[in-house]
C-alpha positions in Angstrom: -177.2 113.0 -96.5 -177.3 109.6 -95.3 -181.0 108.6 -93.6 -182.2 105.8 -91.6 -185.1 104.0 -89.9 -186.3 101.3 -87.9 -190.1 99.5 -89.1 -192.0 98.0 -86.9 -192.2 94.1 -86.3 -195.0 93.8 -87.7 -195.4 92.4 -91.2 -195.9 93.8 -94.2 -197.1 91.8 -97.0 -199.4 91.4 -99.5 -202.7 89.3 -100.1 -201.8 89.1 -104.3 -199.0 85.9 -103.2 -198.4 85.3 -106.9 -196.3 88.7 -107.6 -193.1 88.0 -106.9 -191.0 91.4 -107.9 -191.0 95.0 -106.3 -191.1 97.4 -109.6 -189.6 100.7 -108.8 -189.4 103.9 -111.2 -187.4 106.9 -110.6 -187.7 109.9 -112.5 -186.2 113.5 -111.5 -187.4 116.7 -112.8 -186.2 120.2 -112.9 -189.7 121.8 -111.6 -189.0 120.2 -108.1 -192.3 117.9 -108.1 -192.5 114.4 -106.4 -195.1 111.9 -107.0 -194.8 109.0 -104.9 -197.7 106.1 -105.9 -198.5 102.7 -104.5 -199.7 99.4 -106.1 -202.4 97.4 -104.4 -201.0 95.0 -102.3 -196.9 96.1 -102.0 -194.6 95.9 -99.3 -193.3 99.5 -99.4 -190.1 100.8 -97.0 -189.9 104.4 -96.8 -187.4 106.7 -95.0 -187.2 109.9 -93.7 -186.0 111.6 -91.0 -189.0 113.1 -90.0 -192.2 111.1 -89.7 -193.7 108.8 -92.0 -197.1 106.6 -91.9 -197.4 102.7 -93.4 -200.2 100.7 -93.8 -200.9 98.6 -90.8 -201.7 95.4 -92.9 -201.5 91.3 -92.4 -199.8 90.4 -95.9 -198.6 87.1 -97.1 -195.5 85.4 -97.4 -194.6 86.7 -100.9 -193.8 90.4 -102.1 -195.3 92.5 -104.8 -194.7 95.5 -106.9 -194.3 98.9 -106.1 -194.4 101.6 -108.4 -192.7 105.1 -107.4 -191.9 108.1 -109.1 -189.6 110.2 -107.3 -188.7 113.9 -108.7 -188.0 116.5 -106.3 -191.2 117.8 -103.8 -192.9 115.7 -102.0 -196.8 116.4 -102.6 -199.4 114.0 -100.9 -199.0 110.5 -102.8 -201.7 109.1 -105.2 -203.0 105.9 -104.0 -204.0 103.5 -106.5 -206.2 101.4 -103.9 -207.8 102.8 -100.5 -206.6 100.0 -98.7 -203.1 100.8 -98.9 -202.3 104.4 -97.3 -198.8 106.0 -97.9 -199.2 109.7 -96.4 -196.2 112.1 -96.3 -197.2 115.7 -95.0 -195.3 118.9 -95.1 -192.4 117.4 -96.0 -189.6 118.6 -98.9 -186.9 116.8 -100.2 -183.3 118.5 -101.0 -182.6 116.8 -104.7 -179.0 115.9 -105.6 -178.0 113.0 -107.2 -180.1 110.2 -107.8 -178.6 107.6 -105.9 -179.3 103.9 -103.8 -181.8 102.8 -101.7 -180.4 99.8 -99.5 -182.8 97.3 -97.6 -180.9 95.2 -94.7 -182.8 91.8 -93.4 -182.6 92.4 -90.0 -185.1 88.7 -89.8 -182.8 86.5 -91.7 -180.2 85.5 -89.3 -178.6 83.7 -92.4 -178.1 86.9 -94.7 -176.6 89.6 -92.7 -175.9 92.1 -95.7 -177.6 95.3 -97.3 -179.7 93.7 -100.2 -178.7 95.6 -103.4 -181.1 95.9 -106.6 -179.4 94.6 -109.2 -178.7 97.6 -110.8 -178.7 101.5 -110.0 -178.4 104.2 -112.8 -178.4 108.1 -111.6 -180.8 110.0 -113.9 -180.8 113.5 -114.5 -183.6 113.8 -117.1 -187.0 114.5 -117.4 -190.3 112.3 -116.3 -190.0 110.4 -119.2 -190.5 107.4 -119.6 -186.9 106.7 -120.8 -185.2 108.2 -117.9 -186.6 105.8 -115.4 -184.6 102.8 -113.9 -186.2 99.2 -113.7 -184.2 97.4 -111.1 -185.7 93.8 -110.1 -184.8 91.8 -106.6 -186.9 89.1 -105.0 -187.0 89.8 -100.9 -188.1 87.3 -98.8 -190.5 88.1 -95.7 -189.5 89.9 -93.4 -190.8 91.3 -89.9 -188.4 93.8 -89.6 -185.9 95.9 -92.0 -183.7 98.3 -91.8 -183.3 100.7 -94.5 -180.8 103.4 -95.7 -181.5 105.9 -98.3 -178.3 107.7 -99.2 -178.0 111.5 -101.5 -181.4 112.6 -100.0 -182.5 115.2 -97.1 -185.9 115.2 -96.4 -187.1 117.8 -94.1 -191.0 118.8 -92.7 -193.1 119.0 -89.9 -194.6 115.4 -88.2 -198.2 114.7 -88.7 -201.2 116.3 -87.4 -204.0 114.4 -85.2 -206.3 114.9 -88.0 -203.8 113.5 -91.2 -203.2 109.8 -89.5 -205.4 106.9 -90.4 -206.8 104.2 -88.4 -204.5 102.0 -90.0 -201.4 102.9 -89.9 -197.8 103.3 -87.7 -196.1 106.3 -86.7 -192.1 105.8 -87.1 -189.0 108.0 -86.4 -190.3 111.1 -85.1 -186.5 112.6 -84.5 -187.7 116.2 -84.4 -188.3 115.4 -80.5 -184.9 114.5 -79.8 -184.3 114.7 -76.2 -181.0 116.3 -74.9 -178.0 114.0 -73.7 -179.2 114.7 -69.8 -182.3 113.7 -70.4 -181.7 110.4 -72.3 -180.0 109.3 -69.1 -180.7 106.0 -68.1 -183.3 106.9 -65.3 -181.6 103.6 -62.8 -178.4 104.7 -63.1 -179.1 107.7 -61.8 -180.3 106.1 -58.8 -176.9 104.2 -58.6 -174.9 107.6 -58.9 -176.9 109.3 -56.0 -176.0 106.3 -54.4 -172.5 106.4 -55.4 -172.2 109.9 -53.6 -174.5 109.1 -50.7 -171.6 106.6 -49.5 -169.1 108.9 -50.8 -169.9 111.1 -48.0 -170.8 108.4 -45.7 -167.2 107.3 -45.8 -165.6 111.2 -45.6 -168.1 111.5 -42.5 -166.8 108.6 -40.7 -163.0 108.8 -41.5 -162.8 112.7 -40.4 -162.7 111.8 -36.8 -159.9 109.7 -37.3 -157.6 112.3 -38.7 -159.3 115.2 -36.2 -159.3 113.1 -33.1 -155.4 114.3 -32.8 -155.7 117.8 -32.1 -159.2 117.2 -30.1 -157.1 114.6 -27.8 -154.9 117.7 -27.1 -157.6 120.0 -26.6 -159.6 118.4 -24.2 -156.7 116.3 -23.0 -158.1 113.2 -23.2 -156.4 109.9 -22.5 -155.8 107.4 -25.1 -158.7 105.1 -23.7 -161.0 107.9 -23.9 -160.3 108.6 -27.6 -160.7 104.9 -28.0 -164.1 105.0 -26.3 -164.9 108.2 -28.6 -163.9 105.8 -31.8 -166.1 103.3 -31.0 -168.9 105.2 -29.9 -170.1 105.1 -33.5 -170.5 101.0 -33.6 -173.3 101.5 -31.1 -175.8 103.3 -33.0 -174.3 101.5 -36.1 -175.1 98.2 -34.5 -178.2 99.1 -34.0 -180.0 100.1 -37.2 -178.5 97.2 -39.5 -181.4 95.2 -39.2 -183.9 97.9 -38.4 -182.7 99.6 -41.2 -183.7 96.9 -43.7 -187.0 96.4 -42.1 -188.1 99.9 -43.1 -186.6 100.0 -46.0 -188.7 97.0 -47.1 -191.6 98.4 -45.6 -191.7 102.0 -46.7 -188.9 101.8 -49.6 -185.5 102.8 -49.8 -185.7 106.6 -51.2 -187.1 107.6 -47.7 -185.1 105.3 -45.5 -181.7 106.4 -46.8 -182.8 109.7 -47.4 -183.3 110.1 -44.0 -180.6 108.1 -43.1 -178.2 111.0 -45.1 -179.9 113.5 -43.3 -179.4 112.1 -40.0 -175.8 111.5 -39.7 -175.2 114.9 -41.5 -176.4 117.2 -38.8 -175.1 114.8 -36.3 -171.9 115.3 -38.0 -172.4 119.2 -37.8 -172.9 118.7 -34.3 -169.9 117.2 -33.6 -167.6 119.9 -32.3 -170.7 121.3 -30.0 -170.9 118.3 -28.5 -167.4 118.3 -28.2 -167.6 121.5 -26.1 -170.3 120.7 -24.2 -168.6 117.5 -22.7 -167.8 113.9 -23.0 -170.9 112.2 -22.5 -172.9 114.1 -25.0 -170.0 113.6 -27.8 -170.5 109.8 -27.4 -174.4 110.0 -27.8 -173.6 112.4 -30.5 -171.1 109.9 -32.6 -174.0 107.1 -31.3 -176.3 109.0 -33.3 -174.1 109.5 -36.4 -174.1 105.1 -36.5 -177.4 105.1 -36.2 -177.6 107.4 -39.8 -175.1 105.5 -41.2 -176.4 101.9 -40.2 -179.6 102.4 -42.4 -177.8 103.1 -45.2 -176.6 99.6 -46.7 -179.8 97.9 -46.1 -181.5 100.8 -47.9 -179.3 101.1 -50.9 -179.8 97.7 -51.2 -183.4 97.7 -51.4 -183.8 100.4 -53.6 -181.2 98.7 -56.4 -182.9 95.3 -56.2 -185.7 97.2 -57.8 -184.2 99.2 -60.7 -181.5 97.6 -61.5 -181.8 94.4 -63.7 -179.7 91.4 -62.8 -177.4 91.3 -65.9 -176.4 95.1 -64.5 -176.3 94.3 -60.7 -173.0 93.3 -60.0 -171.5 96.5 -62.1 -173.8 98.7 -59.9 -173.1 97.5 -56.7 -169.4 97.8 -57.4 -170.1 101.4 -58.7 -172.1 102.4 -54.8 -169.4 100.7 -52.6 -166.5 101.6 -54.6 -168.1 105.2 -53.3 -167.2 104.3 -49.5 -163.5 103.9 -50.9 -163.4 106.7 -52.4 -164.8 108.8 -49.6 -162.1 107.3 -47.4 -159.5 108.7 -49.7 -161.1 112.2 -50.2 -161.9 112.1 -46.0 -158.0 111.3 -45.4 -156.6 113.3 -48.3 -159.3 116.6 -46.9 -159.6 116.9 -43.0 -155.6 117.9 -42.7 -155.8 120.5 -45.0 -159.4 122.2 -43.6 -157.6 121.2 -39.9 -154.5 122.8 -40.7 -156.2 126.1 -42.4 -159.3 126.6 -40.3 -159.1 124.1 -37.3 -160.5 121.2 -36.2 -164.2 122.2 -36.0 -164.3 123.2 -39.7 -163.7 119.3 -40.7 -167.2 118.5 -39.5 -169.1 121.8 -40.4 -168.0 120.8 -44.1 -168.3 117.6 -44.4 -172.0 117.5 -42.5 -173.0 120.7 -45.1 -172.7 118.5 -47.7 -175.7 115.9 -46.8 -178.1 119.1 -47.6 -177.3 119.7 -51.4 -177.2 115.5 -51.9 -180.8 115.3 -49.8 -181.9 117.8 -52.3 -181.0 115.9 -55.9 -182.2 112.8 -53.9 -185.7 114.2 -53.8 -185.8 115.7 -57.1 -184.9 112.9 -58.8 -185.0 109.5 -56.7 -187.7 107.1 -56.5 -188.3 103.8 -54.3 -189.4 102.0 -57.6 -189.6 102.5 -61.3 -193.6 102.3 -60.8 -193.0 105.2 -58.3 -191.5 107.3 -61.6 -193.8 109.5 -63.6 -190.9 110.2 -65.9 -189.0 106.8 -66.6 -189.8 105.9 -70.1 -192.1 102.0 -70.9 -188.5 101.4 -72.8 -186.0 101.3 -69.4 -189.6 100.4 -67.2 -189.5 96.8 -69.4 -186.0 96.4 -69.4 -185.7 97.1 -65.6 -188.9 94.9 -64.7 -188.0 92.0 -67.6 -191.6 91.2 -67.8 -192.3 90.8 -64.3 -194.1 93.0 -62.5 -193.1 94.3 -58.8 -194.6 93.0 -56.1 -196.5 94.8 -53.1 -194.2 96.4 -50.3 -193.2 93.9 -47.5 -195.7 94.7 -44.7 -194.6 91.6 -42.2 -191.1 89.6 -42.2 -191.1 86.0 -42.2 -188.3 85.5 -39.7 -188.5 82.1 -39.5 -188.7 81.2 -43.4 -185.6 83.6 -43.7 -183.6 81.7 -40.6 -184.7 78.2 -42.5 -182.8 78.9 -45.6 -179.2 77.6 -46.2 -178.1 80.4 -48.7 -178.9 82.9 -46.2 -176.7 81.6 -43.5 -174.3 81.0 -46.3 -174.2 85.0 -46.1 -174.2 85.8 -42.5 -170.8 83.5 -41.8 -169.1 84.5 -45.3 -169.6 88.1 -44.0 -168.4 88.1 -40.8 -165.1 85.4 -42.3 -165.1 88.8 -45.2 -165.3 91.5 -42.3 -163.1 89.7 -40.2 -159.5 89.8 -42.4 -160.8 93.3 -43.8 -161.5 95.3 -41.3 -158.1 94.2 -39.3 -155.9 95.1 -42.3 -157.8 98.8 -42.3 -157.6 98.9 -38.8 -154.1 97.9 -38.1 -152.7 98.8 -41.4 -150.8 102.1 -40.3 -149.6 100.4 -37.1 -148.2 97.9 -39.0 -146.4 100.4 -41.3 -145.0 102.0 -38.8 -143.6 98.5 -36.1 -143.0 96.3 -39.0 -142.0 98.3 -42.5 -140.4 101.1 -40.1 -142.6 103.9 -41.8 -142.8 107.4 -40.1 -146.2 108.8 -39.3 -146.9 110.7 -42.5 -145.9 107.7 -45.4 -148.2 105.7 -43.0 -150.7 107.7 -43.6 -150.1 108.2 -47.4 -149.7 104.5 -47.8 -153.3 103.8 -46.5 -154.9 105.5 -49.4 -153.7 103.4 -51.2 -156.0 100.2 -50.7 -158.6 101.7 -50.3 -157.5 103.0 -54.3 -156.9 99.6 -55.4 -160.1 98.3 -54.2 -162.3 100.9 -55.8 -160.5 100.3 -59.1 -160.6 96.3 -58.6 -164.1 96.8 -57.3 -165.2 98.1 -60.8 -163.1 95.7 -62.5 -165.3 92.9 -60.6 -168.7 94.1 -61.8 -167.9 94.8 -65.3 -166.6 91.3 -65.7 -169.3 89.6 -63.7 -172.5 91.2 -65.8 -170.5 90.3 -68.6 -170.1 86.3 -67.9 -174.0 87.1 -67.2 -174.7 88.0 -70.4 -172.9 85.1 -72.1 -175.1 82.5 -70.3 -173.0 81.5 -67.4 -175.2 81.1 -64.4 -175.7 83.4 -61.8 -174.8 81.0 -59.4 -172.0 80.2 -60.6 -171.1 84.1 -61.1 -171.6 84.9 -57.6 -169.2 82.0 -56.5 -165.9 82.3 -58.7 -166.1 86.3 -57.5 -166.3 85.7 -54.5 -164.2 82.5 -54.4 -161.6 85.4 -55.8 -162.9 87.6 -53.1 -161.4 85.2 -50.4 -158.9 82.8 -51.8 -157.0 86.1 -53.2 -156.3 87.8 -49.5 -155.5 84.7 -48.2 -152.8 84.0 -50.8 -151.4 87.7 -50.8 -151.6 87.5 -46.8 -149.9 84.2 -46.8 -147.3 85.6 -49.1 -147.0 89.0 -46.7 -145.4 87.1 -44.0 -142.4 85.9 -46.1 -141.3 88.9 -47.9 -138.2 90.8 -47.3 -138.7 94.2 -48.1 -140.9 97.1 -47.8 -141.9 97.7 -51.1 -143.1 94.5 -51.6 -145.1 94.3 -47.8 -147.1 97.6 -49.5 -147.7 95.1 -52.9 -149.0 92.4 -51.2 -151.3 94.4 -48.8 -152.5 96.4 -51.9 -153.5 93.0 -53.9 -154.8 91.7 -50.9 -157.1 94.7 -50.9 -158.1 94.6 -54.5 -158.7 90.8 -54.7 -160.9 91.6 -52.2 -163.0 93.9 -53.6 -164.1 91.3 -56.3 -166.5 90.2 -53.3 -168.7 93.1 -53.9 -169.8 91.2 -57.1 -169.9 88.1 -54.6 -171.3 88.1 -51.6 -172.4 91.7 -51.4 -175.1 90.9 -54.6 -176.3 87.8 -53.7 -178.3 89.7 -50.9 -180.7 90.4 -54.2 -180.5 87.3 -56.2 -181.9 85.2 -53.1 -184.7 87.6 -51.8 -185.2 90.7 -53.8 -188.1 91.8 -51.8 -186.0 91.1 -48.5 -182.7 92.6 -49.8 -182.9 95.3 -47.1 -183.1 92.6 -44.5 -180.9 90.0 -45.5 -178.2 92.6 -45.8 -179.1 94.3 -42.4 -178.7 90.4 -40.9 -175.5 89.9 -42.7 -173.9 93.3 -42.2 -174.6 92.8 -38.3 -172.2 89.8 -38.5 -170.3 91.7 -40.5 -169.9 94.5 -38.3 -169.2 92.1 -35.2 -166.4 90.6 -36.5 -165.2 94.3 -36.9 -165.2 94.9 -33.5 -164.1 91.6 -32.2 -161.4 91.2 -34.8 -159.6 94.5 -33.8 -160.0 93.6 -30.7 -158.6 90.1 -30.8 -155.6 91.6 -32.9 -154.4 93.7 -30.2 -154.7 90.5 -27.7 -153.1 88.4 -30.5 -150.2 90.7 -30.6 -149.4 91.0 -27.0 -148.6 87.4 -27.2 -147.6 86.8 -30.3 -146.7 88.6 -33.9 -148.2 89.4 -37.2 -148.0 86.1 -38.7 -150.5 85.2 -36.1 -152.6 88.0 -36.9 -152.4 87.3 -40.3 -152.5 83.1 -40.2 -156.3 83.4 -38.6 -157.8 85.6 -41.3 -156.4 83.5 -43.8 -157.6 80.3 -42.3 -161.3 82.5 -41.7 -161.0 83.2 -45.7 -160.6 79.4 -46.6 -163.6 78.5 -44.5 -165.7 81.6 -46.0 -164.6 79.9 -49.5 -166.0 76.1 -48.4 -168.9 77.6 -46.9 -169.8 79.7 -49.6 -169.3 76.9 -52.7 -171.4 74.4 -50.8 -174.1 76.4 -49.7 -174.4 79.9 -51.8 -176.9 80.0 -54.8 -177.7 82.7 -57.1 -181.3 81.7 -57.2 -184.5 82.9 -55.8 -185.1 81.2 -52.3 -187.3 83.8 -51.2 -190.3 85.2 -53.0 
């Protein structure tokens, strides 16, 4: 039964420098007694799986020699000088066949094996003093080893407060062995609840899209009062971008976006009531759902620029916004089948019901900020934190300071430029299936899943590789720019392309890569938010989603003008010409540093 642990960094040596050789006797014997002894002054390894206790000592550079005698229990070891302490307790030892003990320098970058004595014999005899093995090996110093003792399975309780010693380290306590849930990485569960918040802030929003049909026929409302009902949600949306990242600076993110769930949840439930009641209080009703839904970006955004390390922030911000795509596809893929089996009403009543059982994990379990977290372990707390400790909640916002920086206008104009070609192809797309490709109503439909597919996959994609050119030393700068020049310069060329192809199967191709180049920007743009102002993250993404969300609205709009007078290659030529100056703006202006403390 192979065994293994991890010292401490601290040293182990001895004050005799002149002994240069470890000495180590093994014996075995059949009345299943174990005497393990310690010369003054060694540097001794031990292993087990349970606990074990080492003396706490400043040695010198050299090693010395270790006697041990080894048979088959393990009684409390005879010390042959008070100073050194080797204590095993309660602890038995399964005998089988005498085998190795390997020592691997973990110190030495240079030697990068396991250290073998020179030679190993099994013994099966007596404690005599024939049937004990001399093996010599010189080891250098070393802070840190790892060892391996291999035929051995050594079982027993850990310590009692009464058998440690003032001196001495407590190693490799397995017997408290957490289960697999609760290892979890305590951050990333923050980025899952994330994931699903805009999961269902996605299913939310797309459901009126899909039951707007058979409420049109209903109520009989004309086609400019569904298209007043559609963009009754940008009001409230509007409305909280910024707002929403002043809060969440202020009183941190857990309760802004939790309330921000909860909000647009039972205004979602409240939908077909409102419906009933009349027009005008539908429209305040979808007003309110944007509101709830406006808060939620800035807020995620605060919360993950305070767990989530910067060589993991690209990955996780792929992982929360490849959520909205996904909760487009379940939205689109759900409300015909709940329309078509239960009516229109029972689109909303589900999707709203929802928000409850997420509000409750997000209480149970989510914090503003890993000091907030009684249970999050000093391991992940130093890895999170690096070092640096976080800084008091923002209780004013220097407007002006923000305004005065290059890197955050950089943001606002790359946004809307972003916004601008995305939102028209997700907009438009099915109407240009069906004009231009000649689709019917229901591959339309079928064929706009798929973007928002590729861009949840290429999303991922994005963030994995970006953390990783992180890790290898390329600068975060740099990082954020080649994703997000690959963010722009990737539509543009796939758009270009789209207005000289010949057939529909390569029309859907192009829009699909133009979708998933896209997404690389979420590793771009979308996480630079953090890397320029962590403790404004909220608000620098509430300014640039604003400008974002403007060229939304006046991009759709400008489309349907464009194409009254012209055709798509019109459409299509200004958001490519927006994405090239989103791509010289952003190289010469965007950084990946600090500008905001």
């Amino acid at each position: 039964m192979a065994m293994g642990a991890v010292l401490s960094s601290r040293s182990f040596a001895s004050p005799f420098s002149s002994v240069k050789k470890h000495e180590l006797k093994y014996s075995t014997s059949t009345q299943n007694n174990c005497v393990c002894s310690s010369v003054l002054g060694h540097r001794f390894h031990q292993h087990i799986n349970r606990t074990a206790l080492f003396p706490a000592q400043s040695h010198s550079r050299s090693t010395a020699t270790a006697r041990h005698q080894i048979s088959g229990r393990v009684q409390n070891p005879a010390l042959e000088s008070s100073s050194d302490l080797l204590k095993i307790s309660n602890a038995s030892i399964k005998r089988r066949v005498l085998s190795r003990i390997e020592c691997f320098r973990t110190s030495d970058p240079v030697v990068g094996g396991w250290l073998k004595p020179r030679r190993w014999q099994n013994s099966t005899a007596t404690t005599s003093e024939s049937a004990y093995v001399h093996p010599e090996y010189r080891l250098p110093i070393r802070r840190r080893a790892d060892c391996k003792a291999e035929q051995y399975g050594i079982t027993g309780s850990p310590f009692g407060p009464s058998e440690g010693h003032a001196n001495t380290i407590l190693v490799g306590d397995t017997g408290k062995i957490s289960p697999w849930w609760q290892q979890f990485p305590r951050r990333w569960t923050i980025v899952l609840l994330c994931f699903f918040a805009f999961l269902l802030c996605n299913m939310d929003r797309v459901n009126m899209s899909i039951a707007i049909l058979p409420m049109a026929s209903e109520f009989s409302w004309s086609p400019a009062t569904v298209g007043l009902i559609q963009s009754s949600f940008f009001w409230g949306y509007l409305l909280t971008q910024i707002l929403g990242g002043i809060w969440a600076d202020r009183f941190g993110g857990k309760v802004v976006l939790g309330f921000g769930v909860v909000w647009w949840s039972i205004a979602t439930v409240l939908t077909p009531i409102a419906a009933k009641i009349g027009l005008p209080c539908l429209l305040i009703t979808r007003a309110f759902m944007g509101i709830g839904e406006g808060v939620a970006m800035p807020a995620m955004n605060n919360i993950l620029s305070k767990w989530i390390p910067v060589s993991e922030r690209s990955r996780s911000l792929a992982l929360v916004y490849s959520g909205m795509y996904l909760g487009s596809v379940t939205g689109l893929a759900f409300s015909p089948l709940l329309i078509s089996r239960f009516g229109w009403p029972s689109v909303f009543y589900a999707f709203g019901s929802l928000g409850s059982i997420w509000f409750a994990l997000w209480q149970i379990k989510a914090h503003s900020s890993p000091d907030d977290d009684p249970e999050l372990s000093k391991a992940e707390k130093r890895h999170i934190l690096g070092g640096n400790a976080l800084k008091e909640p923002v209780t004013s916002i220097p407007w002006r300071l923000i305004l005065s920086k290059a890197p955050v206008w950089a943001l606002i104009i790359s946004h809307f430029c972003h916004n601008w070609g995305t939102f028209i192809l997700l907009t438009w797309m099915p109407t240009y299936y069906n004009q231009v490709l000649k689709f019917n109503l229901t591959e339309s439909g079928l064929l706009c899943v798929l973007p928002w597919l590729t861009m949840a996959v290429f999303a991922n994609l994005g963030g994995w590789i970006a953390d990783t050119l992180v890790q290898r030393g390329i600068s975060i700068t740099n990082v954020r720019k080649i994703m997000q020049s690959i963010g722009f310069l990737g539509p543009a060329l796939f758009l270009t392309l789209l207005s000289k192809v010949q057939t529909p199967a390569m029309a859907v191709l192009c829009m699909a890569c133009s979708q998933g180049s896209d997404a690389f920007s979420q590793s771009g743009l979308y996480s630079n938010h953090q890397d320029i102002g962590p403790r404004y993250a909220g608000v620098l993404l509430g300014l640039s989603n604003t400008a974002g969300v403007l060229a939304g609205v006046f991009g759709t709009a400008a489309t349907g003008y464009i194409l009254q007078k012209g055709s798509w290659d019109s459409v299509f030529k200004v958001s490519v010409a927006l994405y090239i100056l989103g791509t010289l703006v952003w190289n010469v202006f965007s950084t990946g540093e600090k500008v905001l403390e």
